[in-house]
C-alpha positions as CSV (number, residue, x, y, z in Angstrom):
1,X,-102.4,21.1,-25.5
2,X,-102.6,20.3,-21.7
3,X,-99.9,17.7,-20.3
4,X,-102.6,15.3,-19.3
5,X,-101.3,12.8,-21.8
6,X,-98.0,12.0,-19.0
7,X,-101.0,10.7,-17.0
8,X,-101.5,6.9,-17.0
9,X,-104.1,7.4,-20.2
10,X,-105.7,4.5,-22.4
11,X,-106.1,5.4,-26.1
12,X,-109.7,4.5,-27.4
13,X,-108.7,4.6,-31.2
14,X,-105.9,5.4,-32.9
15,X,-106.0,6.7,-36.9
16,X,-102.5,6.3,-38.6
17,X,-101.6,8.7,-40.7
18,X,-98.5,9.3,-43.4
19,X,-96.6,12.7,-43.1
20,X,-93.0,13.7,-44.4
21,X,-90.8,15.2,-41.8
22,X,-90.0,18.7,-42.5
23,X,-86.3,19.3,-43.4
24,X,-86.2,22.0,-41.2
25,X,-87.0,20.6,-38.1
26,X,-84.6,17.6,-38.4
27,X,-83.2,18.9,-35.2
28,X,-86.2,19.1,-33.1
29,X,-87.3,16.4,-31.1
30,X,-90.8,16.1,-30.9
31,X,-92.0,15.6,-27.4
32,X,-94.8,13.1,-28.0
33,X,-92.7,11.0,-30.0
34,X,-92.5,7.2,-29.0
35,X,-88.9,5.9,-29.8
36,X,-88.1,2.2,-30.1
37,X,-85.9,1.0,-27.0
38,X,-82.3,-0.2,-27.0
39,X,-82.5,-2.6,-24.1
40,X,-81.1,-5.6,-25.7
41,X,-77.8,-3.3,-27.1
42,X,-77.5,-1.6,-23.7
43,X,-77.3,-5.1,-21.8
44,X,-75.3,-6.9,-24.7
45,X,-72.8,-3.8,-24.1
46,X,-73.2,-4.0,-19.6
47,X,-71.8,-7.9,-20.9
48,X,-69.2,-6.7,-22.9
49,X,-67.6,-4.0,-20.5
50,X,-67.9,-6.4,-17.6
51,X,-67.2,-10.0,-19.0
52,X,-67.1,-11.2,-15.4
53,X,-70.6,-10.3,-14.4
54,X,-72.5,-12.8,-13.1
55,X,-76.1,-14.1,-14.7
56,X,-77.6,-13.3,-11.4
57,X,-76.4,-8.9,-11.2
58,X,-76.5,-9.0,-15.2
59,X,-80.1,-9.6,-14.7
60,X,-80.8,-7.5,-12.0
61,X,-79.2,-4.5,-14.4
62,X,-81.3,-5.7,-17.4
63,X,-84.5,-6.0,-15.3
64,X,-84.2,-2.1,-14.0
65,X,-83.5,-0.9,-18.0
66,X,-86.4,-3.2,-18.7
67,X,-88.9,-1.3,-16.3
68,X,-87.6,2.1,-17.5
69,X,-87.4,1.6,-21.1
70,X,-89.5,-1.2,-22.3
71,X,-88.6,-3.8,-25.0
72,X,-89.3,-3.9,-28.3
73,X,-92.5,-5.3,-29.9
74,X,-93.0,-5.8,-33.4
75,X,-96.6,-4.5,-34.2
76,X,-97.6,-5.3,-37.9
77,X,-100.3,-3.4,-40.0
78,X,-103.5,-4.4,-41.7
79,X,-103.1,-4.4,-45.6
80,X,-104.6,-1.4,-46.4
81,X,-102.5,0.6,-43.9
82,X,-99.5,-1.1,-45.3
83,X,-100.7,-0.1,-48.7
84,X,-100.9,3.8,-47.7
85,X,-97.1,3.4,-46.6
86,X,-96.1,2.0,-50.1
87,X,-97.8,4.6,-51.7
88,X,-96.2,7.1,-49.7
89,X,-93.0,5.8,-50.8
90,X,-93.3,5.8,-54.2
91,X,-94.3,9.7,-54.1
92,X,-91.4,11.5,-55.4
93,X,-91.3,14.2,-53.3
94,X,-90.6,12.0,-50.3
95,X,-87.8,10.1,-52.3
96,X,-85.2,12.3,-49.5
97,X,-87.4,12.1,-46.7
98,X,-88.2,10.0,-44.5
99,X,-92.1,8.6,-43.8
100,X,-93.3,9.9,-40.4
101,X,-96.6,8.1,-38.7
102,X,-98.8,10.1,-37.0
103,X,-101.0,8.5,-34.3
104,X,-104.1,10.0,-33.0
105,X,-105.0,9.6,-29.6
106,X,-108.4,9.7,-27.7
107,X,-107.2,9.8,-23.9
108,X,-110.0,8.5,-20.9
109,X,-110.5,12.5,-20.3
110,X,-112.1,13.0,-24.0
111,X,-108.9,14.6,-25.1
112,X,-106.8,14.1,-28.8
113,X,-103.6,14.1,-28.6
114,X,-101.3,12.8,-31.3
115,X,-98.0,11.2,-30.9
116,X,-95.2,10.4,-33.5
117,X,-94.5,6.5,-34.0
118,X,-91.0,4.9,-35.2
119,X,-90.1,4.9,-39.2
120,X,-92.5,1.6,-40.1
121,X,-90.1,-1.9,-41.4
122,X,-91.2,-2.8,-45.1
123,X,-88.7,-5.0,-46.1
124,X,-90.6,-8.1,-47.7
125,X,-90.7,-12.0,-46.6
126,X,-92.8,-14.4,-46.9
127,X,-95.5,-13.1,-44.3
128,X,-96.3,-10.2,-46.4
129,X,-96.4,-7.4,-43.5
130,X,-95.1,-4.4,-42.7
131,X,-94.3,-3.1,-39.2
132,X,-93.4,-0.8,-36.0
133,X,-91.2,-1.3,-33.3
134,X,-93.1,0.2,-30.1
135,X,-91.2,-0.2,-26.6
136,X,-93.9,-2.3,-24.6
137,X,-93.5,-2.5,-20.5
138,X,-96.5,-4.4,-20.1
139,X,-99.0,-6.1,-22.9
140,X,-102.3,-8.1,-23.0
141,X,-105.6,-9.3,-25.5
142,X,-106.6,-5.8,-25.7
143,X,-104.3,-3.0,-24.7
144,X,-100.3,-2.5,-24.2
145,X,-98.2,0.2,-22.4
146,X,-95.7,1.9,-23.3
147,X,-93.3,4.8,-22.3
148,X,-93.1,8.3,-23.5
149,X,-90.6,11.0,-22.0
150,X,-90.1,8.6,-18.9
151,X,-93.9,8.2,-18.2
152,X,-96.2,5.2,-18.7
153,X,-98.9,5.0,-20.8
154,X,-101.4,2.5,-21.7
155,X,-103.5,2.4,-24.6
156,X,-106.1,0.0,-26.0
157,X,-104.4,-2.1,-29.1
158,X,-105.8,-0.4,-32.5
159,X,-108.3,-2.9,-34.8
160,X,-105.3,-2.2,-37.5
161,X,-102.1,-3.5,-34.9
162,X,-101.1,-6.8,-34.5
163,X,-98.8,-8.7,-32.3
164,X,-97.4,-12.1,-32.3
165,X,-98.8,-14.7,-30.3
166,X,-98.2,-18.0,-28.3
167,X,-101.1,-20.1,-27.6
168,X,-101.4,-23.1,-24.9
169,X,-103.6,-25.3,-26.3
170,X,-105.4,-28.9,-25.4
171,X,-103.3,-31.4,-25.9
172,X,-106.0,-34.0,-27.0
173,X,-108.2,-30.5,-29.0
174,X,-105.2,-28.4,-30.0
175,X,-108.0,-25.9,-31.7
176,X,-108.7,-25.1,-28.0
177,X,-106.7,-22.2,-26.8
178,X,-106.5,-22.4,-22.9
179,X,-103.9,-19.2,-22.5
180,X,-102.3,-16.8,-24.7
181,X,-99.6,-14.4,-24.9
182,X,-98.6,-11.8,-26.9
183,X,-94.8,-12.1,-27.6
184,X,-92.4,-9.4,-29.1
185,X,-92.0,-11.1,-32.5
186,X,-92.0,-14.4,-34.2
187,X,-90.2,-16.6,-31.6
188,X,-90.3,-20.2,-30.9
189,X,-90.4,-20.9,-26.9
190,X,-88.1,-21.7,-24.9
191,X,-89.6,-23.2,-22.3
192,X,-92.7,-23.0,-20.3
193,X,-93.5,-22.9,-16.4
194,X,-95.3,-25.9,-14.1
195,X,-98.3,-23.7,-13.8
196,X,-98.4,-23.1,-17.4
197,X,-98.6,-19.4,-16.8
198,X,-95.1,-18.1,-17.9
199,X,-93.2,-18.9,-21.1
200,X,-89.3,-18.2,-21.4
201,X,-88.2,-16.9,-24.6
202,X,-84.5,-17.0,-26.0
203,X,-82.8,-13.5,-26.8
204,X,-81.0,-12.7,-30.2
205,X,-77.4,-12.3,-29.1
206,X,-74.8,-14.8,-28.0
207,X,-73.4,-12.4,-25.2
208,X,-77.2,-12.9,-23.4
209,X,-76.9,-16.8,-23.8
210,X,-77.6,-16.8,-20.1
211,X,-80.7,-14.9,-20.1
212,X,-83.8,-15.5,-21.1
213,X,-87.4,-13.4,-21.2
214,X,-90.3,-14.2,-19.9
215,X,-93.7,-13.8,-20.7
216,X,-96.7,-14.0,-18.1
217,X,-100.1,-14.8,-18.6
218,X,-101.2,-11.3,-17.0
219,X,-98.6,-9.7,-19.6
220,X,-95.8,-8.4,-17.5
221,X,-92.2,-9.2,-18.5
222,X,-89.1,-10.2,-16.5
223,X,-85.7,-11.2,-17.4
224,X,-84.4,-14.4,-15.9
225,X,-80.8,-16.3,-15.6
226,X,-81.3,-19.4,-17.8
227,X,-80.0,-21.2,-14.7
228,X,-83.1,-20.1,-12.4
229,X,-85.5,-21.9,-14.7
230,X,-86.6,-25.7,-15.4
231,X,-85.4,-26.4,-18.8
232,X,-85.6,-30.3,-17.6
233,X,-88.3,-30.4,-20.0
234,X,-87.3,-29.7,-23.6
235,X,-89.4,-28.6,-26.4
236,X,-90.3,-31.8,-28.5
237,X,-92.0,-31.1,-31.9
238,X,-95.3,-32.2,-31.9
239,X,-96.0,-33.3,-35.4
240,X,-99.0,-35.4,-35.0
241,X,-100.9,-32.4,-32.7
242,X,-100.0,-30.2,-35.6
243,X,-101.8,-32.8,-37.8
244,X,-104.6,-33.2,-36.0
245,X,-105.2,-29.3,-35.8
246,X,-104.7,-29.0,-39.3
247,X,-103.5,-25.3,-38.6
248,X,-101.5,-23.4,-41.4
249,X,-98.4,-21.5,-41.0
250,X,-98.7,-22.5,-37.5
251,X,-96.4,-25.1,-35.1
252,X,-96.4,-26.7,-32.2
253,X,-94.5,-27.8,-29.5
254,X,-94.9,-30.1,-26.6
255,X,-93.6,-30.2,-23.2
256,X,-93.5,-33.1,-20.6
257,X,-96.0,-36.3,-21.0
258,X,-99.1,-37.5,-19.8
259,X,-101.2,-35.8,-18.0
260,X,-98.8,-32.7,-17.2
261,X,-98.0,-32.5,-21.1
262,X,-98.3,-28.4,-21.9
263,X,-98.7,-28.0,-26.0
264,X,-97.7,-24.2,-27.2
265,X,-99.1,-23.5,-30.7
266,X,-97.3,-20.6,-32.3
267,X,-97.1,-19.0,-35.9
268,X,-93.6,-20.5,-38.0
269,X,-90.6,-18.4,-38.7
270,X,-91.1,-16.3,-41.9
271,X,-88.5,-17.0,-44.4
């Protein structure tokens, strides 16, 4: 196989398939295998060697991890893809293995070339789904990239992958998406930008209380100091938009009033 997949290629389908890694090859690393980034550990631990940092260098460290490793989206499966994992899993002779996922690439140069995803997340709640965590340096509608072995690549999101979603929405038709954004997993926003092209998302630590990440509306992602942004306007639930849009498993938030009101519809916590 040529090395023309470390070019900036776009994937035209990809096919998953279930394998069992070989016992003997434990040790190996395979070179075309995508592996889940550890940006939010590796900046919880720059906080916890250097309690002193500032917001301001803290993000400027996090923000240079962040373009060379990516951070984590969860992508869940389709049904029937989740169904070939679970049957996977109940074959005995993987019992002591674990379940490998192949993913078959078609690069813009007419070449296959397969790469091995993360161990997929099964562990049931409410929403039904199972899942991979990809490293994602930039993602939008219809394709995402990611890094592999230090180089970026972007492919075009399969039919069978989806990603969690923010929508800005009408305020007087809240079934009218104006702007959307693919978010790495089921978060409610933070805030949202005068412009209404950025949202600021809260991260899962209490040692990163200072940052936030945001989101743009082209798909590139940026970690701020909560102090650089306008959190003036707070999120207000907005029950009677949620009403009126009769949405399930959905809720919405507003921000501001009158006429510069911005409404964020976005799918509820699973519990």
């Amino acid at each position: 196989m040529t090395n023309s997949i470390f070019k900036f290629v776009s994937a035209f389908s990809l096919l998953i398939l279930i394998v069992c890694a070989a016992f003997g090859q434990q040790g190996k690393v395979n070179p075309f295998s995508i592996k889940p980034s550890t940006i939010l550990e590796d900046v919880r631990n720059l906080k916890i060697q250097n309690p002193k940092i500032t917001p301001e260098d803290l993000v400027e460290k996090a923000n240079a991890l962040l373009s060379a490793h990516g951070f984590n989206f969860i992508f869940d499966f389709d049904p029937n893809t989740c169904q070939k994992i679970a049957d996977a899993r109940k074959n005995p002779k993987f019992a002591d293995s674990p379940i490998r996922l192949n993913a078959r690439l078609d690069s813009f140069d007419g070449e296959t070339t397969q790469v091995i995803l993360p161990e997929s997340q099964t562990e049931k709640s409410e929403c039904g789904i199972c899942s991979v965590s990809l490293p994602v340096l930039e993602i939008a509608p219809t394709y995402f990239i990611t890094t592999i072995q230090n180089r970026n690549i972007k492919f075009h999101t399969p039919p069978n992958f989806f990603v969690n979603e923010i929508f800005l929405v009408e305020p007087k038709f809240p079934n009218t998406i104006v702007r959307s954004w693919k978010i790495p997993a089921r978060l409610t926003p933070l805030s949202i930008s005068e412009d209404g092209k950025i949202i600021f998302l809260d991260l899962p630590s209490p040692e990163l209380k200072d940052l936030v990440l945001s989101v743009y509306d082209n798909g590139a992602l940026l970690f701020y100091a909560k102090s650089e942004i306008d959190l003036e306007s707070k999120a207000v639930p907005a029950n009677d938009i949620a009403k009126q849009a009769n949405a399930a498993n959905f809720s919405f938030v507003s921000f501001g009033s009158g006429e510069k009101m911005k409404v964020l519809k976005f799918a509820s916590p699973c519990r």
